[in-house]
C-alpha positions as CSV (number, residue, x, y, z in Angstrom):
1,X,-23.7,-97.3,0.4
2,X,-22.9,-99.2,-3.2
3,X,-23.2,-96.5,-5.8
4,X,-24.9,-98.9,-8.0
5,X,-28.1,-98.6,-5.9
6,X,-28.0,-94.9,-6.6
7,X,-28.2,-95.5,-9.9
8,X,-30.8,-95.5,-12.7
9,X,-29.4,-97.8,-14.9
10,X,-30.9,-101.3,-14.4
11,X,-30.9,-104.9,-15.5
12,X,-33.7,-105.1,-17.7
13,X,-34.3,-101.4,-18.4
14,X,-30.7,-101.4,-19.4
15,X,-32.2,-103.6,-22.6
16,X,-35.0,-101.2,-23.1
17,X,-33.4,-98.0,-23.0
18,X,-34.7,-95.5,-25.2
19,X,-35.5,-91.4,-26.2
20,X,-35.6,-89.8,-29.7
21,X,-37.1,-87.4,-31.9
22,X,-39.4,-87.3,-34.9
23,X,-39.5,-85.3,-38.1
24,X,-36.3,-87.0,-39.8
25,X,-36.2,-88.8,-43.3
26,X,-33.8,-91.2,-43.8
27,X,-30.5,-90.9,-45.2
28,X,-30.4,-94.6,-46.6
29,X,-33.1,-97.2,-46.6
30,X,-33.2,-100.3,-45.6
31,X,-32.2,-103.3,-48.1
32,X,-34.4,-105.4,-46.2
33,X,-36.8,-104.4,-44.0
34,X,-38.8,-107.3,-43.5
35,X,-39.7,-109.3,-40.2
36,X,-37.8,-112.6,-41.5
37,X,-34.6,-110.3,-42.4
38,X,-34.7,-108.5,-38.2
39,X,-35.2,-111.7,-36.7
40,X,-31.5,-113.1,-38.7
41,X,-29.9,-110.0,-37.8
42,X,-31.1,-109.7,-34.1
43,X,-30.2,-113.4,-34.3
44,X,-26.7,-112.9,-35.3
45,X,-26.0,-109.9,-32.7
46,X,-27.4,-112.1,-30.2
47,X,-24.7,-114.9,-31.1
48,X,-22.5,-112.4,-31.1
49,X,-23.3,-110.6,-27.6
50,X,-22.4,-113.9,-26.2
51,X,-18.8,-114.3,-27.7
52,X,-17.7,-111.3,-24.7
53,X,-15.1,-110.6,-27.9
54,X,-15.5,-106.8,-28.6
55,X,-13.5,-107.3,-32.3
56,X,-15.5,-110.1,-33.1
57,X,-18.9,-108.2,-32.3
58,X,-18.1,-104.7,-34.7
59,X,-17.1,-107.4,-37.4
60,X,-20.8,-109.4,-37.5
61,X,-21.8,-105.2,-36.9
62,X,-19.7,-104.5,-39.6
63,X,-20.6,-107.3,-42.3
64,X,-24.3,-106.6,-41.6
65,X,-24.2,-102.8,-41.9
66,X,-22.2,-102.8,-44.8
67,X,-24.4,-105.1,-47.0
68,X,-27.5,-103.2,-45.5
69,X,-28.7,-105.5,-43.4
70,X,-28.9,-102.9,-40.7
71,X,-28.9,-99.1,-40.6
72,X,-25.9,-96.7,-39.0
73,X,-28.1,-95.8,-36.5
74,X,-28.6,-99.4,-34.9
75,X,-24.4,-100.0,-35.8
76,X,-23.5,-97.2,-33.7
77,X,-26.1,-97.9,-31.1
78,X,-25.0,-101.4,-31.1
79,X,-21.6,-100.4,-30.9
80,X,-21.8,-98.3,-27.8
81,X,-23.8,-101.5,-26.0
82,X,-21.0,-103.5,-26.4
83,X,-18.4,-101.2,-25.1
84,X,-21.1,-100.7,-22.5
85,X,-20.7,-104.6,-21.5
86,X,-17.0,-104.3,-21.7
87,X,-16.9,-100.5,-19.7
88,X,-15.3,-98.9,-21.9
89,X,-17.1,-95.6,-21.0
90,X,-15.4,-93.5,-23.7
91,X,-15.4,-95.9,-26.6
92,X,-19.6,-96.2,-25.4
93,X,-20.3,-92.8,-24.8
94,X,-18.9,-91.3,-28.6
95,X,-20.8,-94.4,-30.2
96,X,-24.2,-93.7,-28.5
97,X,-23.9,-90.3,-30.0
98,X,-23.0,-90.9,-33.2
99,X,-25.9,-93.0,-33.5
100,X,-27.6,-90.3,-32.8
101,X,-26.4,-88.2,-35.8
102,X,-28.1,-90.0,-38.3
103,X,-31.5,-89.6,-40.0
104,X,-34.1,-91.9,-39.9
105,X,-37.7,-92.5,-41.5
106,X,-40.7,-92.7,-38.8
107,X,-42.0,-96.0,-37.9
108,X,-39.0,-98.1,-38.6
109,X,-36.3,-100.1,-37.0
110,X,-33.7,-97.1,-37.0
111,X,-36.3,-94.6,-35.4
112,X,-36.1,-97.5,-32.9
113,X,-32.7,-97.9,-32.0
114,X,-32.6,-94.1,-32.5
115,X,-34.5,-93.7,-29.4
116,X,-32.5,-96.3,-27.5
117,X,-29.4,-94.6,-28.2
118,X,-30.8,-91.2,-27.0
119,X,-31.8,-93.0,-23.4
120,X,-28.6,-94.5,-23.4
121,X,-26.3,-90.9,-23.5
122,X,-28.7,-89.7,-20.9
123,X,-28.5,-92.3,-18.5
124,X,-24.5,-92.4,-19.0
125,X,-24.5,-88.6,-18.4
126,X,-26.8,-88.7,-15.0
127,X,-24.9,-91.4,-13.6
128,X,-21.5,-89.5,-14.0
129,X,-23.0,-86.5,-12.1
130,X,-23.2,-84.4,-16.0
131,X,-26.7,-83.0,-14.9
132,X,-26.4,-80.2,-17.7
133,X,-25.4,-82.5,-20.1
134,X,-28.6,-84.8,-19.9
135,X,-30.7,-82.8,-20.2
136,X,-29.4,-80.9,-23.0
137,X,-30.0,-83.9,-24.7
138,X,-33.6,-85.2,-22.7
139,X,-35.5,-82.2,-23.0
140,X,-35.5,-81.5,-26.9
141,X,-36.3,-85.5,-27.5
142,X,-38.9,-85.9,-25.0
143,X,-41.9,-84.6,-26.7
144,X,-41.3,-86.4,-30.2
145,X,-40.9,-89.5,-28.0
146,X,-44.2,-89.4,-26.8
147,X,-45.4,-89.2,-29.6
148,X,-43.6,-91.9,-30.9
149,X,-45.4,-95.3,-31.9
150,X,-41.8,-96.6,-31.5
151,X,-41.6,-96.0,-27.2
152,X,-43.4,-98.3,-24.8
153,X,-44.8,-95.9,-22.0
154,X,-42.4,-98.3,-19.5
155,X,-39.1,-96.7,-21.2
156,X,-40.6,-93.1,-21.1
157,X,-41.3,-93.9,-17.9
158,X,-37.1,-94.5,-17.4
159,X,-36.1,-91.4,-19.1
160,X,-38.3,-88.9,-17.2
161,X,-37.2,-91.1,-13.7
162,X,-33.6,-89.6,-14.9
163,X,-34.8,-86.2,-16.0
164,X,-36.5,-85.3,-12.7
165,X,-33.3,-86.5,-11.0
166,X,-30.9,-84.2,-13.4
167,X,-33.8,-81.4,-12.4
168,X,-33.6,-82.2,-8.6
169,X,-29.5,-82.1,-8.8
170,X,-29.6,-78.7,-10.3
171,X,-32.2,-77.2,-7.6
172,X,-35.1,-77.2,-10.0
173,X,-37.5,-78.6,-7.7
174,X,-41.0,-77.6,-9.3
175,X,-39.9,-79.0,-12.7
176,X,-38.4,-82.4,-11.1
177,X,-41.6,-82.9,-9.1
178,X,-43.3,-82.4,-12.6
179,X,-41.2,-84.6,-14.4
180,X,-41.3,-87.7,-11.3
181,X,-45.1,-87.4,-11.7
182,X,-44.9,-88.0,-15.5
183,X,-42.6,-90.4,-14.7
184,X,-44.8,-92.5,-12.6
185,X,-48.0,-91.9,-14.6
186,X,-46.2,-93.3,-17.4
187,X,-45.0,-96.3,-15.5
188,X,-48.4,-96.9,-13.9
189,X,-49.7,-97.0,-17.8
190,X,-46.4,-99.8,-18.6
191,X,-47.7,-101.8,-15.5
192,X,-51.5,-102.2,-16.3
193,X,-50.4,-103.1,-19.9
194,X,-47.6,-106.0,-19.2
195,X,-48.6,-109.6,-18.1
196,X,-44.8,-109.6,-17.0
197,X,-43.2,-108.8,-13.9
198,X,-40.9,-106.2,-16.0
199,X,-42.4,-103.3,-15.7
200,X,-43.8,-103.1,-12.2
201,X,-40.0,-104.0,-11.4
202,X,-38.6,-101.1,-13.0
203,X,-41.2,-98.9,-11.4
204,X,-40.2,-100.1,-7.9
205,X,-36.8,-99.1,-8.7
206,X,-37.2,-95.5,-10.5
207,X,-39.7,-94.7,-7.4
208,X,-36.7,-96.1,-4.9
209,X,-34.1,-94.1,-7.0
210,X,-36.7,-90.9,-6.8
211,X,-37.2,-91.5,-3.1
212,X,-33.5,-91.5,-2.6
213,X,-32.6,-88.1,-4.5
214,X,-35.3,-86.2,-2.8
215,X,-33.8,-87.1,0.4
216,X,-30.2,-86.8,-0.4
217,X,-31.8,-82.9,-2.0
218,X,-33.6,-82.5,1.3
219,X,-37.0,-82.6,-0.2
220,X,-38.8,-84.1,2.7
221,X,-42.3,-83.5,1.9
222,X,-41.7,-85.1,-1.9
223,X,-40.2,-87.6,-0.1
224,X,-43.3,-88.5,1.8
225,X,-44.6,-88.8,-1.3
226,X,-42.5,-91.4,-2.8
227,X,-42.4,-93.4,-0.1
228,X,-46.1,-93.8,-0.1
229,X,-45.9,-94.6,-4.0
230,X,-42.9,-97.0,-3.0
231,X,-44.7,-98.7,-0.3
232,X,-48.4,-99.4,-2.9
233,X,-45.7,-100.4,-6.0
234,X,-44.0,-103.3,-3.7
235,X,-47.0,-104.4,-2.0
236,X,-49.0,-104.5,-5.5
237,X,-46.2,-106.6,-6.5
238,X,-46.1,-108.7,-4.0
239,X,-49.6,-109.7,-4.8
240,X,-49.2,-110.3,-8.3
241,X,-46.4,-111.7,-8.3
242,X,-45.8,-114.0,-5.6
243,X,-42.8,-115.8,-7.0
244,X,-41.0,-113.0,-7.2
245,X,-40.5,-112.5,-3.5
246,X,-36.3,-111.8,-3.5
247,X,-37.3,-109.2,-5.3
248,X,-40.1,-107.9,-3.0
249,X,-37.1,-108.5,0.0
250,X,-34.7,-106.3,-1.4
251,X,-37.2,-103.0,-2.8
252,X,-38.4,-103.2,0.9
253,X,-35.0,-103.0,2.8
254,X,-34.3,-99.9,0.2
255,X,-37.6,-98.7,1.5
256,X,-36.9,-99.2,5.1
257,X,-33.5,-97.9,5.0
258,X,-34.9,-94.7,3.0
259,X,-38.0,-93.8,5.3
260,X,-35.7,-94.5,8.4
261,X,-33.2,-91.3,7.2
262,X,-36.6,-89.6,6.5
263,X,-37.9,-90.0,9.6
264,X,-34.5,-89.2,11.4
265,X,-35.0,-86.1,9.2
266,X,-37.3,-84.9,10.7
267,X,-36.5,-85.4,14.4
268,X,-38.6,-89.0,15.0
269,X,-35.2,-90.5,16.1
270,X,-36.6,-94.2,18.0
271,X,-39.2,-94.5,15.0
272,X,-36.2,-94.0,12.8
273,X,-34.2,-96.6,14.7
274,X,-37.2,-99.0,14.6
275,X,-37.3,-98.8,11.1
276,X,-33.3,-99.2,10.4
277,X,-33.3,-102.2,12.8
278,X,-36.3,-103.7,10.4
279,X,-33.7,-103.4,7.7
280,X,-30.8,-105.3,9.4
281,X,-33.9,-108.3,9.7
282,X,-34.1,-108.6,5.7
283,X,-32.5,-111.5,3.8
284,X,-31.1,-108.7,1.3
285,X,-29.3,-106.7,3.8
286,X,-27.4,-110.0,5.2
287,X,-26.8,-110.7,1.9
288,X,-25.0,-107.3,1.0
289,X,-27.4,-106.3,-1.3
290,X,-28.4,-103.3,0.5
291,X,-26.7,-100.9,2.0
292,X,-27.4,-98.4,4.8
293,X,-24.1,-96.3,4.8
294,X,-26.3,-92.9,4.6
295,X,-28.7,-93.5,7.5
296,X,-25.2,-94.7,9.8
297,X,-23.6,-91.2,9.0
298,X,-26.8,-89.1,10.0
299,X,-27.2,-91.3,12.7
300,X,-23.7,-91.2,13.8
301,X,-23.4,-94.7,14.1
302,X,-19.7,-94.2,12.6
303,X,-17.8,-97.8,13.2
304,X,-21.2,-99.4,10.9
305,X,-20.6,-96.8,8.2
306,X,-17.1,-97.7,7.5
307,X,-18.2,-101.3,6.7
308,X,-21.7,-99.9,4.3
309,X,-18.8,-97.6,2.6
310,X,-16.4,-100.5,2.1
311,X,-16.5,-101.5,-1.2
312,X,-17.5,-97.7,-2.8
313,X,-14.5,-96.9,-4.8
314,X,-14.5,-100.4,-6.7
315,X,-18.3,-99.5,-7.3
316,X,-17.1,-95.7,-8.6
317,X,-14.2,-97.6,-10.6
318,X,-16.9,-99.9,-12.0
319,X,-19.6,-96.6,-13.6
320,X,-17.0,-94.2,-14.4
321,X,-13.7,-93.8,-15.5
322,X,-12.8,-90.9,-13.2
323,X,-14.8,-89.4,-10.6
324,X,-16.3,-85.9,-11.0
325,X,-15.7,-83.9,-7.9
326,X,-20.3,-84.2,-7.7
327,X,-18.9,-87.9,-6.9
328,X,-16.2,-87.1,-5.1
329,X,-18.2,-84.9,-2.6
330,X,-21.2,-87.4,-2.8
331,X,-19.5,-91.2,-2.1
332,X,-16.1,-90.3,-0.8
333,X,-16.0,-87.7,1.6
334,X,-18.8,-89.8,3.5
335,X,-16.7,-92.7,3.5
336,X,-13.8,-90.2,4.7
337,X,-15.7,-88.8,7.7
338,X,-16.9,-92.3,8.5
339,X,-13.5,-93.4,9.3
340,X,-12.3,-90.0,10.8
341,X,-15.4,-89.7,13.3
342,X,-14.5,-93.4,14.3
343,X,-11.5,-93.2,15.1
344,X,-9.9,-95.0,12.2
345,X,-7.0,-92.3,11.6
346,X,-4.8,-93.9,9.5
347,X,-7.2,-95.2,6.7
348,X,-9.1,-91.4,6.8
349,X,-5.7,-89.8,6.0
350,X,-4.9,-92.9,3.1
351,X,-8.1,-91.7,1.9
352,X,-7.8,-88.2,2.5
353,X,-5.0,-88.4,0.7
354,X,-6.3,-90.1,-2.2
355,X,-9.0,-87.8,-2.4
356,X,-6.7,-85.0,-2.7
């Protein structure tokens, strides 16, 4: 199974990350707050993105924080997105949280970027397996963002989706279930409000990410749940958004491949078969988008697991700089017994070994 499809962090919410706090003043205004003034400067970082040059991007950061043009907090923030684009997960992680260091005045563009910078840390931290460490940082913000005129309910919406799953990680099951169904009612509330596809996207995937945890936790009956809530979200998609069918493809092989290890779970082993069969029929399975390495292990169908697990340590390589033994246990001691229990010696004990 691809680590990426583990994980929270998504195109398109990636742009709209977000979490913050209120109550601040600001330790330097803005020399020009206007909207003519954030449209040049969003312009100019824009440019900027587009150049892939990391020195070239702090310089136009830089130049416009300097003549105050921007505030600290959006420097930093937009400092750590860079180094996010060019994975340089130390380099992002430091700047993210030194934009969070800052004060800011309520209802402006550094309470904004404030918030995004916030998300960000919490995101980075839950997808390197630092549970803790998220929510040290999730729980004290989340109120004030709420509150927040600055938060669309479709990026609270993200950060509880991670919450619940640093919750569920650390065993504390009544307070993720609490925090998945703020999660969702907050997504629900993003969806009926955007004439985009955006946000009923990003709900597909939280719910599939949600689904996935609380099977991986052995949550079953929560499980049930989601996949109920997964099942409406694509086939309300699918409705409004006709177009959009790839998309539709792909959340519904996720689906599939979840409810089958759900259903195998729970001792329904030809429905679960059925089900992973239904998978193998979807254009985003043959295209490698999906990945059903988890159901092949619990269904001891060994020789297809070593071919989902492939690719796993170029996708650790790609999120994290070096694995946390929480990754180790989770991605490559699957990918281990896969080749052990089929027979493939040589490459379990290259692996073993690397493990080690």
């Amino acid at each position: 199974m691809k680590l990426r499809s583990l994980f929270l962090i998504i195109i398109g919410v990636l742009l709209l990350s977000m979490a913050g706090c209120t109550g601040r003043s600001s330790s330097r205004e803005l020399t020009h707050e206007d909207s003519l003034h954030r449209r040049h400067n969003d312009t100019l970082i824009w440019m900027s993105y587009k150049t892939t040059n990391r020195d070239s991007f702090f310089t136009v950061v830089d130049s416009l924080e300097r003549i105050g043009d921007i505030g600290p907090i959006r420097a930093d923030y937009e400092r750590g997105y860079i180094c996010k684009q060019k994975n340089l997960k130390q380099l992002e992680e430091r700047y993210f949280h030194q934009a969070t260091t800052h004060q800011y005045s309520n209802d402006t563009e550094e309470e904004r970027f404030y918030y995004r910078a916030v998300f960000s840390i919490v995101n980075l931290l839950q997808v390197k397996h630092d549970y803790e460490g998220a929510l040290r940082v999730a729980i004290p913000n989340l109120p004030s963002m709420k509150a927040s005129a600055m938060v669309r309910p479709m990026e609270i919406g993200v950060v509880l989706g991670d919450v619940g799953i640093c919750q569920l990680k650390t065993m504390r099951y009544a307070e993720a279930q609490k925090s998945f169904e703020d999660s969702y009612r907050f997504f629900q509330l993003a969806i009926d409000r955007d004439t985009t596809c955006l946000s009923s996207t990003n709900a597909m995937i939280i719910a599939g990410n949600t689904l996935v945890f609380c099977i991986n936790e052995k949550q079953y009956d929560m499980a049930n749940q989601w996949i109920a809530r997964y099942d409406t979200l694509i086939a309300n998609h699918r409705k409004r958004f006709p177009a959009d069918s790839a998309v539709c493809d792909r959340q519904h092989a996720r689906l599939c491949a979840n409810l089958a290890r759900n259903l195998l779970a729970q001792g329904k082993k030809e429905e679960a078969d059925k089900v992973y069969h239904e998978v193998l029929n979807t254009k985003s399975y043959q295209q490698g988008l999906v990945k059903v390495g988890e159901y092949q292990m619990e269904a001891q169908r060994y020789a297809e697991a070593v071919k989902s697990y492939a690719g796993v340590e170029d996708d650790i390589r790609t999120h994290v700089a070096r694995p946390t033994l929480d990754i180790v246990q989770q991605y490559l001691f699957p990918k281990y017994r896969a080749n052990a229990y089929a027979g493939y010696k040589d490459s379990a004990l290259a692996l073993g070994l690397r493990i080690l």
